[in-house]
C-alpha angles and dihedrals in degrees: 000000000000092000086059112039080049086056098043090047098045092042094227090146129028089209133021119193110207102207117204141148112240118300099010097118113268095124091049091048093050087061087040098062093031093057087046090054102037097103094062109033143038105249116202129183137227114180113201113198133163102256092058091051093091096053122082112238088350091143106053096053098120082057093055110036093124092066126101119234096254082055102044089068093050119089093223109045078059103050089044094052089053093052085057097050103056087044088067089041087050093050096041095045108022101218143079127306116235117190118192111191119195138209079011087175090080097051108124116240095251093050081044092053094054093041087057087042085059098049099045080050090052084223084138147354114250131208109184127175121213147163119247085229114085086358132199124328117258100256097061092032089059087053088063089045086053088051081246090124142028118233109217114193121199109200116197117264120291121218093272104051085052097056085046090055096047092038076056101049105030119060109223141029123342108193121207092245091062096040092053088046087056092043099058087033089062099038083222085287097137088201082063101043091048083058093039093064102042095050091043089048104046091041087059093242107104089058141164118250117178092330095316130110111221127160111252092195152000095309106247129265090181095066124129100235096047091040082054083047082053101048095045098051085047090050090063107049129085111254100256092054087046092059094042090055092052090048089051097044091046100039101027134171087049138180100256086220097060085049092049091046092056108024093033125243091271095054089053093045091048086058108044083054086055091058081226091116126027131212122230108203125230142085103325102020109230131219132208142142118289091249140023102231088045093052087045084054094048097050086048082065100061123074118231090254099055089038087059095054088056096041079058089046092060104037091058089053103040134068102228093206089078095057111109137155119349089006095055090052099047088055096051087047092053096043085054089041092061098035100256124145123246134171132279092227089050089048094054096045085049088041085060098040089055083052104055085048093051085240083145100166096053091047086049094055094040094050097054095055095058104110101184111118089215095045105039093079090062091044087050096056085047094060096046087048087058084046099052094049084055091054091243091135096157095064093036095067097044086062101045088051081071096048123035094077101053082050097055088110098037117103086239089058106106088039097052079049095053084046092052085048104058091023086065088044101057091055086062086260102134117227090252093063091055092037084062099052086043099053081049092071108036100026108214116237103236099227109058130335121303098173142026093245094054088053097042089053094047085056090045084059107047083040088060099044086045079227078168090174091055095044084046086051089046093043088048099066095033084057082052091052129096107260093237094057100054101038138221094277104040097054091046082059099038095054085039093064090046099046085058094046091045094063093037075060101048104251098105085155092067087038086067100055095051090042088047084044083050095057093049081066098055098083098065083050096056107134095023121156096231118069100249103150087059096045081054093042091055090047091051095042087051092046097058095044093057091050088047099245100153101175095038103063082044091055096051089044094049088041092050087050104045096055091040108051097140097060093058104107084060103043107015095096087049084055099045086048091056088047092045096057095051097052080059095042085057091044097253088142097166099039094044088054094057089047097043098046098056083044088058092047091056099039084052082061097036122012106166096149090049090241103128093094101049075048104068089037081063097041102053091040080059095038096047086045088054101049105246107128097174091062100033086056090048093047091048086054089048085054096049089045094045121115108238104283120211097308096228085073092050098086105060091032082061095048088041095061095050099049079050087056101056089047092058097040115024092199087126090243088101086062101039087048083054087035086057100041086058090064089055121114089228108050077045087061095057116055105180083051086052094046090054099044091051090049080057089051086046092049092048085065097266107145094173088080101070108083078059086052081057108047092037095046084058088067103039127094132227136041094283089063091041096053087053092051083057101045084041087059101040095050093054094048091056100201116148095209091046086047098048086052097043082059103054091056103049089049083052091051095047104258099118097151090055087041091046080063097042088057088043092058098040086050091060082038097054096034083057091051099054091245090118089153081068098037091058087050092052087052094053097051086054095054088040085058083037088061092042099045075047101235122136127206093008115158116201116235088241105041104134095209113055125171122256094251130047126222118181120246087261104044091050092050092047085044084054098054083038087061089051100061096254113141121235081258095045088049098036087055083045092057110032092247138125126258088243097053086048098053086037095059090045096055096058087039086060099047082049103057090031089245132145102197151032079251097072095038091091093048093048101056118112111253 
């Protein structure tokens, strides 16, 4: 808008053209200039539109109304007519004269030729709003060829204009997994996007958790505002291409050539100019809506009796043999929308296809209708599959209490099993309760394994127990085994378990290699009804974080999103989580509490993987260091209320939640509680587990442990174990210089926030010492690892010099947002934390420094 008011009033250019799709914005920019520029000049109006483009000079009818008929067909009379008209509005007004012309893409040639006419006079500035396809007429495009005219083009919105937009309208948190779902959503179409927040909000589904705004449900194709988008856009659109729309929402993707035989070639050409409908190439090439909410809004417009003639329409014209897909799914939906029978065969091969694509509602629809006995107990666990990705556990597994029996001999069995499993455990069932009913109905043998179940809930159980010796001895003689003879799922799960025991053990390394064994099974598994990628994905993604491979565990995580968008809604908040605890891992504290409390929202809707209690256990360590007791308090009750989460967690949540507590707390119980899990048989066993509960002693400012650092990082593999062996050494040899050297080599390695407490340490060294010149280098550096790890304010536990007055780690990071002019609002929504717990840190921010007022904050801070 400022570009183009600067333009209009300079007069750098006698005409702009302001290029968008539909519902980008060009119209609403165009107001928007022209009520900017209102008080100094006479805006007047043309309104192109399709049915006038067939008309000459139609459009400029209210221009021309003194001609005779014999004139208004001439050029010339017209342009004539025109040139009259702006001279009375010049003398009446005594300005300039601005015309916006809207929809210019449907000016017919002979209204664009006077138009261009009256901008190369300079008779008026013209603003004039099109779409790139078809694009201007050649008259006025000419103009922009001649450097007569600027050419302003509006994108839809990127991903990060949309998180700006919704950061602007919703107060609260907007976490990354509901911004990308409303991007895509969207497609970046503000008009859609407009729509696509009304409706969420007022459904219920788009809500607002703990501060955070998650989505509760599908978001919604039936809603008022989209259904008026949808109307409009109709309103505005010739029959045939009215009825073409509606075949290729209801049908897409579409064969181009069905489309073609009944719309006709033009009508589809038409369309695909107007960027209303795309074109997936192939062979055939395939036609559907621009975008998905668009085409469901479109389908809610159309009656069941109309639809099934169109449904008629389309079936005489297509094969069905080259539907696939989508398009095979779309078809089987249709057929059931309008009553018509298909097959059960049909229905199972378009149940799993909704499924693949986590379309759980309509696999769950087509599933429950398919009526052949030896077919019902696959559709069933389809259906329980759709269930559980909708976090509806309860009713999975009751599902899958039907089914998993009938399916002992199907190819799907052990997967409906593991599905039964976790289905059951996430119900607060424990795995023993479900292992029983299972042994009830296929008895072991007591002396070796004679079935596949006997051997998977054998796994389950050492998996739980992280007996990493007897799953290394298991997965030993499977390895040992002919392919054939242990099966696809049972070795993913099998090198799975391991991976995880591995790293509890402190072997992350050969974690990796059977994490990486368990993901060259994952292929043959494709389509599975049991979320194995995932269950690998969480043991990579582990294995890399104990042996301090940063980038590596992103880059598993990134890879994994970005090839599985569609199964967001079901597995985002398990991957958060993972991101989360690396970030905390790395000692990104701040950032890895904006990312971990959103993860636990989200896990609180939807928890496949079990992760929402070792959450929560995440989420209040990072919440009590930080300062924020209202939410640390909230978090430790999440955790107590919590259903058991998968056991093999249970360990560090529970080690976790006590380091939180004495950050909260300082009362030392939070310590001795650490100090006491350490004794245990079964912290001893697991040595990676060990070496991480005795770094959070040490972090609590017990400096007893290291010698244990010591003696467990030797024993440990990976860099990350490595880097604490160094730290641990050179701590205890207390030499500033060592120290000074020991880190810079941890900040090289990647280990800044290691290196951040090295620097601490040499700074006290060196100030005891007398070398302050070096002190206050050490200092620096610190600070230097203290803005890269993004933290602000934060004071080291062994910085020699502390100022006279303490602020906590979160009333020195809201003072400084106060300093910088944000309101408690504006700082609560920053930093995730409600108004109250703002006003409540600056008040005692205020009896601590002896100030009145946000004025003398600044002032008052120590230097």
């Amino acid at each position: 808008m400022d570009r183009i008011c600067t333009m209009v009033r300079d007069g750098t250019h006698r005409a702009i053209f302001i290029m968008a799709g539909p519902g980008i914005g060009k119209s609403a920019v165009t107001d928007a200039v022209t009520e900017r520029l209102a008080g100094n000049m006479k805006i007047l109006r043309i309104h192109a539109s399709s049915a006038l483009a067939g008309v000459p000079f139609g459009v400029l009818t209210p221009y021309t109304g003194e001609l005779t008929a014999e004139e208004s067909v001439s050029p010339v009379a017209v342009l004539r007519s025109m040139w009259s008209y702006f001279e009375k509005l010049k003398a009446g007004h005594g300005g300039a004269v601005l015309l916006a012309v809207d929809d210019a893409h449907h000016l017919d040639d002979a209204s664009a030729g006077v138009l261009a006419e009256v901008i190369s006079a300079g008779w008026a500035t013209v603003v004039a709003a099109a779409r790139p396809r078809p694009g201007l007429p050649q008259p006025l495009d000419q103009l922009w060829y001649d450097g007569l005219a600027e050419r302003v083009d509006l994108r839809p919105l990127n991903r990060e204009q949309i998180e700006e937009v919704l950061a602007h309208v919703l107060d609260g948190t907007v976490p990354a997994a509901t911004v990308d779902s409303i991007w895509n959503a969207s497609s970046g179409n503000p008009r859609i996007l407009d729509a696509l927040l009304h409706d969420s909000a007022e459904a219920g589904v788009l809500a607002k958790r703990n501060g955070i705004w998650v989505l509760l449900g599908q978001l919604p194709v039936d809603g008022a505002r989209l259904a008026g988008v949808v109307a409009k856009d109709h309103l505005r659109r010739r029959t045939e291409e009215q009825e073409a729309l509606k075949l290729i929402a209801l049908a897409g993707p579409v064969g181009r050539k069905v489309i073609e035989d009944i719309s006709g070639a033009a009508v589809v050409r038409s369309l695909l100019d107007q960027q209303i409908i795309v074109e997936a190439p192939g062979i055939p090439s395939e036609l559907s809506i621009w975008n998905g909410l668009f085409a469901g809004a479109i389908r809610n417009t159309v009656s069941v009796s109309r639809s099934l003639q169109l449904l008629e329409k389309v079936k005489a014209r297509q094969d069905p043999t080259q539907l696939q897909g989508e398009g095979r799914l779309r078809a089987v939906e249709w057929a059931l929308e309008c009553g018509v029978r298909v097959s059960d065969d049909e229905m199972l091969a378009a149940a799993k296809e909704a499924l693949l694509r986590f379309r759980n509602h309509s696999a769950r629809s087509i599933a429950a209708r398919i009526q052949d006995p030896a077919m019902v107990p696959l559709a069933q666990a389809i259906q329980a599959r759709a269930l559980y990705n909708e976090g509806a556990y309860r009713e999975a597994a009751a599902l899958l209490d039907e089914c998993w029996l009938p399916l002992a001999e199907d190819p799907q069995g052990p997967a409906v099993l593991l599905l039964r499993v976790w289905a059951h455990q996430a119900s607060g069932h424990p795995l023993g309760m479900t292992a029983e009913d299972v042994e009830k109905h296929v008895p072991a043998s007591g002396h070796g394994y004679t079935n596949w179940q006997e051997e998977l809930l054998h796994l389950l159980h050492l998996g739980a127990e992280v007996n990493f010796q007897a799953l290394n001895d298991a997965v030993d003689a499977m390895r040992k085994r002919p392919p054939a003879e242990a099966g696809e799922p049972i070795r993913a799960l099998a090198e799975g378990l391991l991976a995880h025991a591995l790293v509890s053990a402190g072997r992350p390394a050969q974690g990796l290699e059977a994490a990486l064994l368990a993901a060259s099974e994952l292929p043959p598994l494709e389509g599975s009804l049991f979320f194995f990628p995932e269950f690998v994905l969480g043991r990579l993604v582990s294995d890399y974080l104990a042996m301090g491979e940063w980038e590596s565990a992103e880059r598993e995580i990134n890879h994994y999103a970005a090839g599985h968008a569609s199964g967001a809604a079901t597995f985002n908040g398990s991957l958060e989580l993972l991101r989360g605890y690396s970030l905390l891992r790395q000692g990104r504290m701040e950032r890895a509490y904006q990312v971990l409390l959103p993860a636990v929202e989200a896990l609180r809707l939807n928890d496949p993987l079990q992760l929402y209690r070792f959450g929560t256990a995440l989420g209040f360590y990072a919440a009590a260091r930080l300062g924020d007791n209202e939410q640390a308090q909230r978090l430790e009750q999440d955790h107590k209320d919590a259903d058991a989460g998968w056991p093999a967690h249970d360990l560090l949540a529970e080690a976790y939640m006590a380091a939180a507590a004495e950050y909260l707390i300082r009362d030392g119980k939070g310590l001795a509680a650490l100090q006491t899990l350490m004794t245990t048989t079964e912290a001893s066993a697991r040595t990676g587990n060990f070496l991480e509960i005795l770094t959070m002693c040490w972090d609590l400012g017990d400096p007893s442990v290291i010698p244990m650092v010591q003696s467990t990082a030797r024993g440990v593999e990976g860099r990350w174990a490595e880097a604490l062996l160094t730290l641990a050494t050179g701590w205890e040899h207390a030499d500033g210089d060592t120290l000074m050297a020991t880190a810079a080599s941890l900040e090289e390695a990647g280990f800044v926030n290691l290196a951040r407490e090295a620097y601490a340490r040499a700074s006290t060294i060196l100030e005891q010492a007398g070398e302050r010149r070096r002190s206050r280098q050490a200092v620096a550096q610190r600070e230097k690892c203290d803005h890269e790890l993004g933290e602000r304010f934060r004071e080291g536990r062994f910085i020699a010099a502390a100022p006279t007055v303490r602020l906590t780690r979160r009333e020195q990071d809201i003072v400084e947002l106060a300093v910088e002019g944000l309101t408690d609002r504006e700082i609560a929504q920053r930093l995730m934390v409600s108004v109250r717990t703002v006003e409540g840190h600056l008040y005692r921010t205020y009896v601590k420094l002896g100030v009145r007022s946000r004025d003398e904050l600044e002032a008052a801070l120590p230097k």
